[in-house]
N, C-alpha and C positions, 0 to 999 in steps of 0.2 A: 199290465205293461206288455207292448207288445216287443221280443226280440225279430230283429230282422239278420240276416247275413252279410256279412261286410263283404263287397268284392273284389278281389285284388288289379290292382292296375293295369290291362296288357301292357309288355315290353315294348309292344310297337305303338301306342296308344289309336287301336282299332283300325289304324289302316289298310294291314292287310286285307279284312273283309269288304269293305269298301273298296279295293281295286277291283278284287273279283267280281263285286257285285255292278260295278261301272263298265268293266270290259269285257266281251265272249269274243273274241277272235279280232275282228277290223272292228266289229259293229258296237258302238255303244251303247249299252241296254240301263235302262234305269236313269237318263235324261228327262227332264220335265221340255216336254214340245207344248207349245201354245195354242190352245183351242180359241177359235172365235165362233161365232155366228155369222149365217149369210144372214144379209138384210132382205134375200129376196125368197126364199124356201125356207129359212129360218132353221138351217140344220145345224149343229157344231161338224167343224174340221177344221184339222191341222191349217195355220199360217202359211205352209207351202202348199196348200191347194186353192186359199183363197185369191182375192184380187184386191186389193186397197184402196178406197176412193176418199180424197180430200175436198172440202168446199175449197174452193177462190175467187176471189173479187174478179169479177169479169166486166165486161160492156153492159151485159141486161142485168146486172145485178150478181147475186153468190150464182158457181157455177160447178157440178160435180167435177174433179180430175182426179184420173187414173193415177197412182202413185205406186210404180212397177217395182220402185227398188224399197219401197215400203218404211220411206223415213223423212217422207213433209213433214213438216210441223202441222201443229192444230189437231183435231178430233176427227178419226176416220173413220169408216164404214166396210164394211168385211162383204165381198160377193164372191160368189161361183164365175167363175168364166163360161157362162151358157147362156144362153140368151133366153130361156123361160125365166130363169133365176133374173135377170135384169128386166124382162117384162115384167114378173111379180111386181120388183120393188118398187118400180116407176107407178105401175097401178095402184097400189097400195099406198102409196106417197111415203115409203119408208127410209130413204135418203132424208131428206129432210127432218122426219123426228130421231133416228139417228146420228147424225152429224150437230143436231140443236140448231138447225139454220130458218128461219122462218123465210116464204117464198124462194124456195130454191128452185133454179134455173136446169131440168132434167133432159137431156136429149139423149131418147132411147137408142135410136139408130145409129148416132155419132158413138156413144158409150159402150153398144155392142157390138159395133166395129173394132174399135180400140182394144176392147176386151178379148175378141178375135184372133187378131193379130196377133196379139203383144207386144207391140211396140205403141209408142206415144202419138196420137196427131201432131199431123204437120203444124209448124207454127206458122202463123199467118205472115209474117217477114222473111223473106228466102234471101239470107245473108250468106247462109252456106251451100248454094244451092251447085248443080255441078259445073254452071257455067264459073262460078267465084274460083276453084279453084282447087287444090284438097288442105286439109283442116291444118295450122300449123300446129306445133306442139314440141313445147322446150324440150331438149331429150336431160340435161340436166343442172338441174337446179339448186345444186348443193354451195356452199360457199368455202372455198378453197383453204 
């Protein structure tokens, strides 16, 4: 028979150590950050260095889109903001067997512009454009 050691309760029930090991100063250490893969070099990094790309029903069919604030719905695809990394992927046809989309609609140029930037293509309807006006927006919308 084997004896083992009984161990008594901490008073804090282990919190304390668990603060320390969450906090060194400002910085939070011992956070899980989320790795993906690029679809185009095929490296793991961090969430904040990739770029998110969503399929969408478009005109010629499914259609790669940038997804900057990183919360479309549906199945996304992880790249580099560099334009070898979106050459790879486009040549390799790795958008498509990552997102599960069969004939997917890729435009390198449009895609590494976008990726460039950081910000979104223009939408094809200039409803807000500067001649319209500037943007309203309710200041508040509470119920009294």
């Amino acid at each position: 028979m084997v004896q083992r050691k009984s161990s008594a309760p901490a008073t804090d029930g282990g919190r304390r150590d668990r603060r320390r090991a969450v906090r060194q100063g400002s910085v939070r250490v011992g956070r899980h950050r989320p790795i993906r893969m690029c679809v185009g070099c095929r490296q793991r990094a961090d969430t904040s260095d990739l770029i998110r790309v969503v399929a969408r029903a478009g005109e010629d069919g499914q259609c790669v889109v940038v997804d900057l604030a990183k919360t479309m719905p549906g199945r996304g695809a992880w790249l580099h903001p560099r334009k070898d990394c979106v050459s790879t992927a486009v040549r390799r046809r790795a958008f498509a067997a990552a997102l599960r989309t069969p004939r997917l609609v890729v435009e390198p140029d449009d895609l590494t512009e976008v990726i460039g930037t950081g910000v979104p293509a223009p939408a094809t309807d200039d409803s807000t454009g500067p001649d319209k006006g500037p943007e309203q927006v309710a200041e508040d919308m509470s119920t009294p």
